[in-house]
C-alpha positions as CSV (number, residue, x, y, z in Angstrom):
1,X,-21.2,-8.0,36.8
2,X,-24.2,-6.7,35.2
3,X,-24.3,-3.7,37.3
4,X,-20.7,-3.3,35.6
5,X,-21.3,-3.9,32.0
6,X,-24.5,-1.4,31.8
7,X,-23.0,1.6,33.7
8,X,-19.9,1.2,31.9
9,X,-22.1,1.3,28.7
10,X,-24.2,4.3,29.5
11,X,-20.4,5.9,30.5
12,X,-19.1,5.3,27.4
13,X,-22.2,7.1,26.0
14,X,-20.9,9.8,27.9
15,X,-19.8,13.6,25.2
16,X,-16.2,11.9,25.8
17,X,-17.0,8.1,25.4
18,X,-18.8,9.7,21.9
19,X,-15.9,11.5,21.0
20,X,-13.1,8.4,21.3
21,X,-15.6,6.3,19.7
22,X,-16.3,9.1,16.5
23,X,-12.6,9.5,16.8
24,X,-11.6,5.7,15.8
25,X,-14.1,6.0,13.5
26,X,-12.2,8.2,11.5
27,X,-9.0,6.4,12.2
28,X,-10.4,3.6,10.6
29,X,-11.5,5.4,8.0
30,X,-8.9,7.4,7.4
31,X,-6.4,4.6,6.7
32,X,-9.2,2.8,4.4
33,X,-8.8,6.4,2.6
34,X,-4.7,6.3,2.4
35,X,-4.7,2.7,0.9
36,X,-7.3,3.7,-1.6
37,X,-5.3,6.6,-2.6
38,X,-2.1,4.0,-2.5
39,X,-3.9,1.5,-4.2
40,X,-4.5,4.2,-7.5
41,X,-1.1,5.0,-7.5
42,X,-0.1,1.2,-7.5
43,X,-3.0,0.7,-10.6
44,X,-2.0,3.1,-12.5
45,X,1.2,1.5,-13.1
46,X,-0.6,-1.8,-13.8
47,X,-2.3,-0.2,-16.4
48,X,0.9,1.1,-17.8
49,X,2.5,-2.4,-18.2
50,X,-0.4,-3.9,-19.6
51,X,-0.9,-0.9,-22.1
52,X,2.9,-1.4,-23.1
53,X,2.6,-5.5,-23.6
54,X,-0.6,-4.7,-25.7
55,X,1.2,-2.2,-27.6
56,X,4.1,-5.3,-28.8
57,X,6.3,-4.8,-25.9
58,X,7.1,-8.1,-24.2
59,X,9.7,-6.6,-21.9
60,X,7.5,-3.5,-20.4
61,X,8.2,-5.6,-16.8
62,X,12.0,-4.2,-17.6
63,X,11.2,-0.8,-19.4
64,X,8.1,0.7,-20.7
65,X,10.1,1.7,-24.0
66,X,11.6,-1.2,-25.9
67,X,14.3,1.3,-27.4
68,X,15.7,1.3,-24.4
69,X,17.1,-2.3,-24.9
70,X,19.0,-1.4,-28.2
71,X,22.8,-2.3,-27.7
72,X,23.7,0.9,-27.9
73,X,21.3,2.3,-25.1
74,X,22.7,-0.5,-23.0
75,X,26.2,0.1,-23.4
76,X,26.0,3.5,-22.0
77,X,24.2,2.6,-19.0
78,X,26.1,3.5,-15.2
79,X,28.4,1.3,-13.1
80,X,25.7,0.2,-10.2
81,X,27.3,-1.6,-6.9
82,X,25.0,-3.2,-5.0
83,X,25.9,-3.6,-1.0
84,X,24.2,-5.8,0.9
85,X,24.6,-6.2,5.0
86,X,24.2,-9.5,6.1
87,X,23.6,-11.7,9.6
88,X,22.9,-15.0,9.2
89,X,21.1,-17.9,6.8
90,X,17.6,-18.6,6.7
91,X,14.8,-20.1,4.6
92,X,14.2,-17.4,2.1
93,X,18.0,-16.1,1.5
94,X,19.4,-18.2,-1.1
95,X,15.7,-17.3,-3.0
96,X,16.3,-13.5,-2.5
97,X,20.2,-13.4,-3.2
98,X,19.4,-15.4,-7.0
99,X,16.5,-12.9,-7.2
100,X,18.9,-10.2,-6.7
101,X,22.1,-11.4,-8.7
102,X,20.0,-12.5,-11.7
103,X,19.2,-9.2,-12.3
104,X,18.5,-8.0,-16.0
105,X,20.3,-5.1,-15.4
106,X,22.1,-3.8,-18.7
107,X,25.1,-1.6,-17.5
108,X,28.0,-2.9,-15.1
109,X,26.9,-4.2,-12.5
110,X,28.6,-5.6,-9.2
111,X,27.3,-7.2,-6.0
112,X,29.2,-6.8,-2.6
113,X,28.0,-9.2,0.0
114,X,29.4,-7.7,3.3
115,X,29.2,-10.1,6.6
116,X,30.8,-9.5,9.9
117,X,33.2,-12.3,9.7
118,X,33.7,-16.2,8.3
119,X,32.1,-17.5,11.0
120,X,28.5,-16.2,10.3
121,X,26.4,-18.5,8.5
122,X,25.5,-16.7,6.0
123,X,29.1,-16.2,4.7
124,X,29.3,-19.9,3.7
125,X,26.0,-19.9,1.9
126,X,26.7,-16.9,-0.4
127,X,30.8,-18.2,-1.4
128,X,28.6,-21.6,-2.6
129,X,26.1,-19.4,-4.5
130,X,28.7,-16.9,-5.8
131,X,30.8,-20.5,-7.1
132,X,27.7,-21.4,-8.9
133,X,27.4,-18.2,-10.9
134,X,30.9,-17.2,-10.9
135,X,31.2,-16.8,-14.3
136,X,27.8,-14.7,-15.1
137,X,28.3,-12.0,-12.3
138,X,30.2,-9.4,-11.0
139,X,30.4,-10.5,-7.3
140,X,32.3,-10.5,-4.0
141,X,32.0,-11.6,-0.3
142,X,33.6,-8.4,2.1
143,X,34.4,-9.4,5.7
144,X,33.4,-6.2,7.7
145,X,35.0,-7.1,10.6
146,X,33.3,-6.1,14.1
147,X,31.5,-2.2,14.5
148,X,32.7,-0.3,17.4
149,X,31.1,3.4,16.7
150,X,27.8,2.2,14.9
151,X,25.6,-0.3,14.1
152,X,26.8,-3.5,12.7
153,X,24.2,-2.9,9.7
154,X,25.6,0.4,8.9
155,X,29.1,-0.6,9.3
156,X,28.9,-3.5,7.1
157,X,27.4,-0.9,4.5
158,X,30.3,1.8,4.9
159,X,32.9,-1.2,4.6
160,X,31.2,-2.2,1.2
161,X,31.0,1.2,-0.1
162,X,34.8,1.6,0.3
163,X,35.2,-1.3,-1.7
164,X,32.9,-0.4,-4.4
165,X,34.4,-0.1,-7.7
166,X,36.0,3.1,-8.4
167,X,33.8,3.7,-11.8
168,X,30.3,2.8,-9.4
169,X,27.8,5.7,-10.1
170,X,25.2,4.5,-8.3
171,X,25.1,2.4,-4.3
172,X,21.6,0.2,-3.8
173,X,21.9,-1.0,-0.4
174,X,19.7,-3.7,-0.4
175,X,18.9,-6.1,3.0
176,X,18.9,-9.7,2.7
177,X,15.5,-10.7,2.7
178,X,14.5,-8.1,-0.5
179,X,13.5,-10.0,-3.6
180,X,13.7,-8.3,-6.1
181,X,12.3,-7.9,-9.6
182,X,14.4,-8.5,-12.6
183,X,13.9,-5.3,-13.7
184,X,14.4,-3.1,-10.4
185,X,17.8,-2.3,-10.5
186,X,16.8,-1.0,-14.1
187,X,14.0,1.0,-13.3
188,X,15.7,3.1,-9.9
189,X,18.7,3.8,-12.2
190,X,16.9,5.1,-15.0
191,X,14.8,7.3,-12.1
192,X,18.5,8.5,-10.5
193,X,19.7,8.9,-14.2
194,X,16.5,11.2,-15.1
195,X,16.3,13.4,-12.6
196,X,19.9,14.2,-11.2
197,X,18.2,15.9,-7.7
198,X,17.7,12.5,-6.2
199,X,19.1,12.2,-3.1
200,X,18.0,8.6,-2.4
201,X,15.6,6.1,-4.3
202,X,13.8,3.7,-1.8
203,X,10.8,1.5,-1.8
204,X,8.6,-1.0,0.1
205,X,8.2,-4.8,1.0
206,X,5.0,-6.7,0.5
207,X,5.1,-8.8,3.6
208,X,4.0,-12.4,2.7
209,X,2.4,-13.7,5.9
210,X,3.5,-17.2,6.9
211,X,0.3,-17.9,9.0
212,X,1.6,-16.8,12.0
213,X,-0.1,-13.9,14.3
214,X,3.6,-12.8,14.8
215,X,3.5,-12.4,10.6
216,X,0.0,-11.1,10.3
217,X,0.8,-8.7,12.8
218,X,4.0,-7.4,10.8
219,X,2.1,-7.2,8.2
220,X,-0.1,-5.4,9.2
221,X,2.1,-3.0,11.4
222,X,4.0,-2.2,7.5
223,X,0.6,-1.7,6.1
224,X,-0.2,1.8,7.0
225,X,3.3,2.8,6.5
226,X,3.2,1.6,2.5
227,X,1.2,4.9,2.1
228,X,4.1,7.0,2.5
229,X,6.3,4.6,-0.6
230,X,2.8,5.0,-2.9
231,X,3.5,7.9,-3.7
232,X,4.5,7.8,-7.1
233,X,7.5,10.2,-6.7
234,X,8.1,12.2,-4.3
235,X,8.1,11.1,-0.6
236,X,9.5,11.7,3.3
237,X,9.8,8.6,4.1
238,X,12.2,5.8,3.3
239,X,12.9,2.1,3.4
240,X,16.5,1.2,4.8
241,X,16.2,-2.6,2.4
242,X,16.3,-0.7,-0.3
243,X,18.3,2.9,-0.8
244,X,20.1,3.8,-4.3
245,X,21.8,6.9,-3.8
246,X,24.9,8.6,-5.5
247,X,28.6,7.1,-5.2
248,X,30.1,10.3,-4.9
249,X,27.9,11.5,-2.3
250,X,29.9,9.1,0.2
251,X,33.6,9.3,-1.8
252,X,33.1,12.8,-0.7
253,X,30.8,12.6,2.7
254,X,28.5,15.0,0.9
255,X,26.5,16.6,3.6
256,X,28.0,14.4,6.4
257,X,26.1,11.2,5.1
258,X,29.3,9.0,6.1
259,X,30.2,10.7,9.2
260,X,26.5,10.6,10.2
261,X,26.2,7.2,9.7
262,X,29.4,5.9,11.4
263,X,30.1,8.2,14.3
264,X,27.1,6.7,16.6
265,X,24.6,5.9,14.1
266,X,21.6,3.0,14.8
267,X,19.4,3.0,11.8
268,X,20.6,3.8,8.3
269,X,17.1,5.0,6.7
270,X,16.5,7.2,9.9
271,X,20.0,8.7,10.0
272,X,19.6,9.3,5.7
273,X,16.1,10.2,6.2
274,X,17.2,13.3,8.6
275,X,20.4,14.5,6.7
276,X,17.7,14.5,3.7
277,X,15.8,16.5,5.5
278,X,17.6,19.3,7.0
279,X,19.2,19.9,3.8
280,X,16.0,19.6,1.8
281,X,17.4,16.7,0.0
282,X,14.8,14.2,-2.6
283,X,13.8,11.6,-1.6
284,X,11.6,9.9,-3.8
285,X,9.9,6.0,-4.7
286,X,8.9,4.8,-7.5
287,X,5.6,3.0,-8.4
288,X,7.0,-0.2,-9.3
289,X,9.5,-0.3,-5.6
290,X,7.2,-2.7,-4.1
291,X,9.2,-6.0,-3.4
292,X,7.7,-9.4,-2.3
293,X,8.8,-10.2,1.4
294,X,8.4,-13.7,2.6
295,X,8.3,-14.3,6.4
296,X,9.2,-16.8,8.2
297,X,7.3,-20.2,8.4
298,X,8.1,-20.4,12.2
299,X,8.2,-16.3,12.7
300,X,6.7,-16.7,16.6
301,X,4.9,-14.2,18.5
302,X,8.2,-13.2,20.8
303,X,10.2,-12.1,17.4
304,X,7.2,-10.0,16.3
305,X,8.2,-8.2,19.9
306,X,11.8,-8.1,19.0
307,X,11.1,-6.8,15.9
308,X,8.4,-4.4,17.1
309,X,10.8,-3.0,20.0
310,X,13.7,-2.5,17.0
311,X,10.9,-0.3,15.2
312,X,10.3,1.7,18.0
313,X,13.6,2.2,19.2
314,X,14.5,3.7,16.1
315,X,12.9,7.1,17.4
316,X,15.3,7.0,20.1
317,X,18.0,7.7,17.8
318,X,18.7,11.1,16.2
319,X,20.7,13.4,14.9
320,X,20.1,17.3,15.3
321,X,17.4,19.2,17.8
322,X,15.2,19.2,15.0
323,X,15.3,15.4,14.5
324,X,14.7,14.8,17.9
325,X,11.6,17.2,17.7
326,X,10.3,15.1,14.7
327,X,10.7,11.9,16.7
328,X,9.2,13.1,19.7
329,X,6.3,14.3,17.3
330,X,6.2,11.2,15.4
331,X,6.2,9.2,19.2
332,X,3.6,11.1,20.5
333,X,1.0,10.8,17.8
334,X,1.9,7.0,16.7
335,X,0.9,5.7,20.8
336,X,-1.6,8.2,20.6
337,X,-3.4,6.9,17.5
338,X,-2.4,3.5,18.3
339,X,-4.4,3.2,21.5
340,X,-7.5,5.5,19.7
341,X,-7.8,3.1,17.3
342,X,-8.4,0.1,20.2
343,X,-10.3,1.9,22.6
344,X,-13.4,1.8,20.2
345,X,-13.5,-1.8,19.6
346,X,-13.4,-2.1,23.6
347,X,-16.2,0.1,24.4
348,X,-17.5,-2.2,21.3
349,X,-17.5,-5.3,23.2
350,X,-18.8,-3.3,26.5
351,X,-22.1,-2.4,24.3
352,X,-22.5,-5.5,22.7
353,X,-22.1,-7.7,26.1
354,X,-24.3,-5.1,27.9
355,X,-27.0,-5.5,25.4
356,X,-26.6,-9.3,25.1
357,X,-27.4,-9.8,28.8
358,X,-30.5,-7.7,28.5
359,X,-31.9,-10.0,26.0
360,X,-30.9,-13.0,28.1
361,X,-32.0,-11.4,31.1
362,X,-35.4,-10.4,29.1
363,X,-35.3,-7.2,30.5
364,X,-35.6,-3.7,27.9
365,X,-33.4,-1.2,27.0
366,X,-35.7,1.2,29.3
367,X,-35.8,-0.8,32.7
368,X,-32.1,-1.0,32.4
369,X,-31.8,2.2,31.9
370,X,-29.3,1.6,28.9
371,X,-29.4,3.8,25.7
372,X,-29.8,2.0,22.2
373,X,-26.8,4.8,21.9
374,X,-24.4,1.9,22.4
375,X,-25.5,-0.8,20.1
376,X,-25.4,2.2,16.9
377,X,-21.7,2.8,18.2
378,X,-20.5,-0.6,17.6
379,X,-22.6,-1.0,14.4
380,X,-20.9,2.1,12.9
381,X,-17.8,0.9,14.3
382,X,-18.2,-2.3,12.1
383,X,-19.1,-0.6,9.3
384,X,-15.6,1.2,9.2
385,X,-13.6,-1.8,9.9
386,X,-14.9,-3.7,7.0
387,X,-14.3,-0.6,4.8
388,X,-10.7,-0.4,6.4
389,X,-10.4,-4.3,5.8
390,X,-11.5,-4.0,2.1
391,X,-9.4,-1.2,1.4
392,X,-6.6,-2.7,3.0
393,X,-7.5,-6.3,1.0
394,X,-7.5,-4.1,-2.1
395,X,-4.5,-2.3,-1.8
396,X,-2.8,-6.1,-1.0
397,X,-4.4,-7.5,-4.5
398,X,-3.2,-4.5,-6.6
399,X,0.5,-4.6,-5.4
400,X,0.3,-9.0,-5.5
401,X,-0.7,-8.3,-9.1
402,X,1.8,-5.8,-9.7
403,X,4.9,-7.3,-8.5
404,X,3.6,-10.6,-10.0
405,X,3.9,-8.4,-13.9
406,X,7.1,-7.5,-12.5
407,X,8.4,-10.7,-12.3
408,X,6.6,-13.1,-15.1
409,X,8.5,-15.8,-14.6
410,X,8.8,-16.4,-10.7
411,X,5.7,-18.5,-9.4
412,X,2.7,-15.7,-8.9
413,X,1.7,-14.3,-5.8
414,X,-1.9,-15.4,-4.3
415,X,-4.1,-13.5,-1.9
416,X,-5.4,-17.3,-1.5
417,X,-2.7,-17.1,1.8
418,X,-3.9,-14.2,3.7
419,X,-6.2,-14.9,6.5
420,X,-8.1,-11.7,6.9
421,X,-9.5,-12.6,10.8
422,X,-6.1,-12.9,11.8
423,X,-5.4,-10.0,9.8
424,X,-7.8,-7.9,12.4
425,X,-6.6,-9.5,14.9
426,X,-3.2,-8.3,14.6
427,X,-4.3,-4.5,13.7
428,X,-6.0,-4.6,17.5
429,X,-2.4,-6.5,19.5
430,X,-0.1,-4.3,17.1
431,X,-1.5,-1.5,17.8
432,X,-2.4,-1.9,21.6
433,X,1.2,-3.3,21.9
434,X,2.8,-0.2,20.0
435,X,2.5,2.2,23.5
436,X,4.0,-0.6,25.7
437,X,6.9,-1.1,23.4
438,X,7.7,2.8,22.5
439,X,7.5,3.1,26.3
440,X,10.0,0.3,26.7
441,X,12.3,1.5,24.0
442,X,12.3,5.3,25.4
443,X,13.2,4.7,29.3
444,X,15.4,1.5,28.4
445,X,17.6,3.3,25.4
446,X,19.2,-0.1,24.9
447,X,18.4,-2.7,22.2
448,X,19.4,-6.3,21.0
449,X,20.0,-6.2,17.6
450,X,20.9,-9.6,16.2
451,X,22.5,-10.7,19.1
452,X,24.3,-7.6,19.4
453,X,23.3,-4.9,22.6
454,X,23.3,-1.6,21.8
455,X,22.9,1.4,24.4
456,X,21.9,5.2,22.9
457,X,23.2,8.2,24.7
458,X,22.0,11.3,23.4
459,X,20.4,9.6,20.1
460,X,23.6,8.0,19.3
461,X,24.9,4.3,19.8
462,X,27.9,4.9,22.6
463,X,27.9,1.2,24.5
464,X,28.2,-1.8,22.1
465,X,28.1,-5.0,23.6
466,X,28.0,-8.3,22.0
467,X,26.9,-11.9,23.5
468,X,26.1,-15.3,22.0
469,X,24.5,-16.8,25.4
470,X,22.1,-13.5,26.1
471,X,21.0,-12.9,22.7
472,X,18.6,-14.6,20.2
473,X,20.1,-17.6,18.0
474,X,17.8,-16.1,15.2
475,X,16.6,-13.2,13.3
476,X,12.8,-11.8,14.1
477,X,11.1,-11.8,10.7
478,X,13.6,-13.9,8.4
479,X,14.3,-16.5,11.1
480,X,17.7,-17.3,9.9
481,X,20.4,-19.2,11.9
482,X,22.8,-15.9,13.6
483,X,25.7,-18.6,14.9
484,X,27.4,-21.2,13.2
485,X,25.0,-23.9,15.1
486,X,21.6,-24.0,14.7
487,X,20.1,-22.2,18.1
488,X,17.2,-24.2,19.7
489,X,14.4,-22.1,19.4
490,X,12.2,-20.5,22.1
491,X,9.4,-22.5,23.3
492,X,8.5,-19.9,26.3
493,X,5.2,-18.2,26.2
494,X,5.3,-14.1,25.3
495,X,4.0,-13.7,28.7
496,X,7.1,-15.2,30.3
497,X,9.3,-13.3,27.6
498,X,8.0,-10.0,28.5
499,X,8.7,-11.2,32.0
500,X,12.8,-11.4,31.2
501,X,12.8,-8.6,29.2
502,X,11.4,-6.7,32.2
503,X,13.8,-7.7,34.6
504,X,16.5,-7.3,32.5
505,X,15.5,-3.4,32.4
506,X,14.5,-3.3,35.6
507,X,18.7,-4.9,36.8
508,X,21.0,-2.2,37.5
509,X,24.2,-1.6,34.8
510,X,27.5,-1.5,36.0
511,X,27.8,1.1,34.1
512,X,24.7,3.3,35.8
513,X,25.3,6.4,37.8
């Protein structure tokens, strides 16, 4: 064993053990680098709210220019229809749907809650919330109905836009488990309103861990991609939870965004994010588009999977050569940086093991023939991943304080939750796991989405098939209830998931060639 550990030391001391050690090195530091730069953008705008309270403004969390609230400002404001897709009932809904109707929102505003049919839970929980505030807001229930050429997401979000109000402006399609500010709505209108080239407004949750590794890990997989939504305006990325886009631009399929969506479309923001793209389209997110995102209390390490295989599988899906080029591109590097950002920290513990049994063994670094190479490796190693951890930490402050000036009176945010070991933790198994589940996603081209199989042929959804007995009785990251009875949750260890999930790839289709 010793043998082992020191020649596997001096190996990895090797020009190329040097280089993928220098190389994670950078990784680390580049990302500590991108949340810093995030983490500006973010402060900036903390700096503006607190500037505009100073200056006699008690409202800056809705608008930075108390004019804005005269009467006659407010009166002139767009129709706004908000669509929200929903599956299900779970701990944080009824939290995020009051957060979300009790908007402060001055122009006409109506909410569309779009579920698949009466029987899903969530369908009962929303017609007793609606009855409570039935006389304050503009509000509906939609029954979709079943897809049969898309996802059931981006069905339920056509359906709702057809029955938007025929004066609606502006669509926010918001998902379920956004909680939003009470000034939001305000602030990505008055964006839309003041720069008519918007194609699409989007932002970004703040995952609220729930103590789980499952939750620390999806934190910590949505971390690096907040960069991309800290923009400050423009940006190429976008957030299917939260997309305000023109009305019009569906009454009239403006550049095919309906027909892309609902003739084999999987992901909504992937689909948008593409048409945006090829026909050099805005897309933009604005500094205060950050929302808080609880998790679930009992989020377990197997839905973290589920939810980590739906993130990959996304690339799967496309829409034009080019697309596919992107999400090849966008594969390759992802698994590639995924697994050069862990291979350090293993050839880490090689180092400091080798150089551990020395000093037990009392022997020296020259009668073992080992280099002091190692040992400076993993220090430097360390040295990154604290800077990536504080940056990281920092960037999490700045956004808890922000959304917490965004909403005054909703109990504040604390960075009091957030265990930062498990936090490193789950940047090594997200990222080693990323590779395995892209791999999965690309020769399987078949996912369970809330209970509901879909299979991809050619990037688009042409096999749907639905079953309460196969699929999971609840959501990955929200946990809520997907069936009218509560599902008994899964007790089975990730190991022995992985196991089903592998032989269920492995079994042959009927409908194989």
């Amino acid at each position: 064993m010793d043998a082992f550990l020191f020649s596997a030391s001096r190996a990895f001391c090797s020009p190329l053990g040097l280089f993928i050690q220098i190389q994670g090195f950078c990784i680390c530091l580049l990302l500590a680098l991108g949340w810093a730069l995030a983490s500006y953008v973010r402060s900036k705008e903390i700096r503006r709210l607190k500037e505009s309270t100073k200056s006699g403004n008690e409202f800056a969390f809705l608008c930075y220019d108390i004019n804005d609230l005269e009467h006659s400002n407010q009166v002139n404001l767009p129709r706004v229809s908000v669509v929200m897709p929903l599956k299900g009932f779970g701990e944080h809904n009824l939290h995020n749907w009051r957060s979300q109707i009790t908007s402060l929102y001055g122009g006409p505003l109506e909410f569309l809650f779009v579920v698949e049919s009466t029987e899903d839970p969530a369908y009962h929980a929303v017609t007793r919330l609606l009855k409570e505030f039935e006389d304050h807001v503009e509000a509906k229930i939609v029954v979709a109905g079943l897809s049969t050429t898309c996802s059931q997401k981006i069905h339920n979000q056509l359906v709702g836009v057809e029955k938007m109000h025929k004066d609606t402006k502006y669509v926010l399609f918001l998902d379920d488990d956004v909680r939003l500010h009470p000034g939001s709505i305000g602030a990505l209108t008055a964006e839309m309103e003041k720069n008519p080239d918007i194609f699409i407004q989007t932002g970004y949750p703040l995952d609220l861990p729930s103590g789980s590794l499952g939750s620390y890990c999806i934190y910590e997989y949505h971390m690096p991609c907040s960069m991309g939504f800290a923009t400050g305006g423009k940006t190429f990325f976008l957030w299917g939870g939260c997309m305000m886009m023109h009305a019009d631009d569906f009454r009239t399929d403006r550049h095919g965004v309906v027909s892309g969506l609902r003739d084999g479309g999987y992901s909504d923001d992937m689909t948008l994010a593409a048409i945006a793209g090829a026909h050099k389209r805005l897309i933009t997110s604005p500094p205060v588009a950050v929302f808080p995102h609880p998790l679930a209390s009992d989020l377990s390490f197997g839905r973290y999977w589920n939810y980590l295989r739906k993130q990959t599988f996304v690339l799967e899906s496309y829409t034009t050569r080019v697309n596919w080029i992107m999400n090849r591109a966008l594969f390759s590097t992802h698994c590639y940086l995924s697994w050069g950002f862990v291979a350090p920290y293993v050839m880490s513990g090689i180092h400091v093991t080798a150089a551990l049994r020395l000093y037990f063994k009392g022997y020296s670094f020259g009668a073992a023939a080992l280099p002091c190479t190692g040992l400076l490796l993993a220090g430097s190693l360390a040295t990154c991943t604290v800077i990536e951890l504080l940056s990281m930490w920092n960037l999490t402050r700045i956004e808890v304080q922000l959304c917490n000036l965004l909403s005054p009176e909703a109990p504040p945010l604390s960075l009091a939750s957030y265990n930062w070991c498990l936090v490193f933790i789950a940047m090594l198994v997200d990222n080693f796991l990323y590779p395995i589940s892209a791999m999965r996603s690309h020769f399987s081209q078949s996912i369970n989405w809330s209970g509901i199989r879909y299979h991809l042929k050619d990037g688009k959804i042409n096999k749907i098939e639905r079953s309460k007995e196969k699929g999971p009785k609840f959501t990955d990251l929200g946990g809520k209830h997907l069936y009218g009875k509560k599902g008994a949750p899964n007790n089975g260890s990730f190991l022995r998931y992985l196991s089903r999930s592998f032989v269920h790839w492995r079994q042959p289709k009927k409908y194989d060639v």
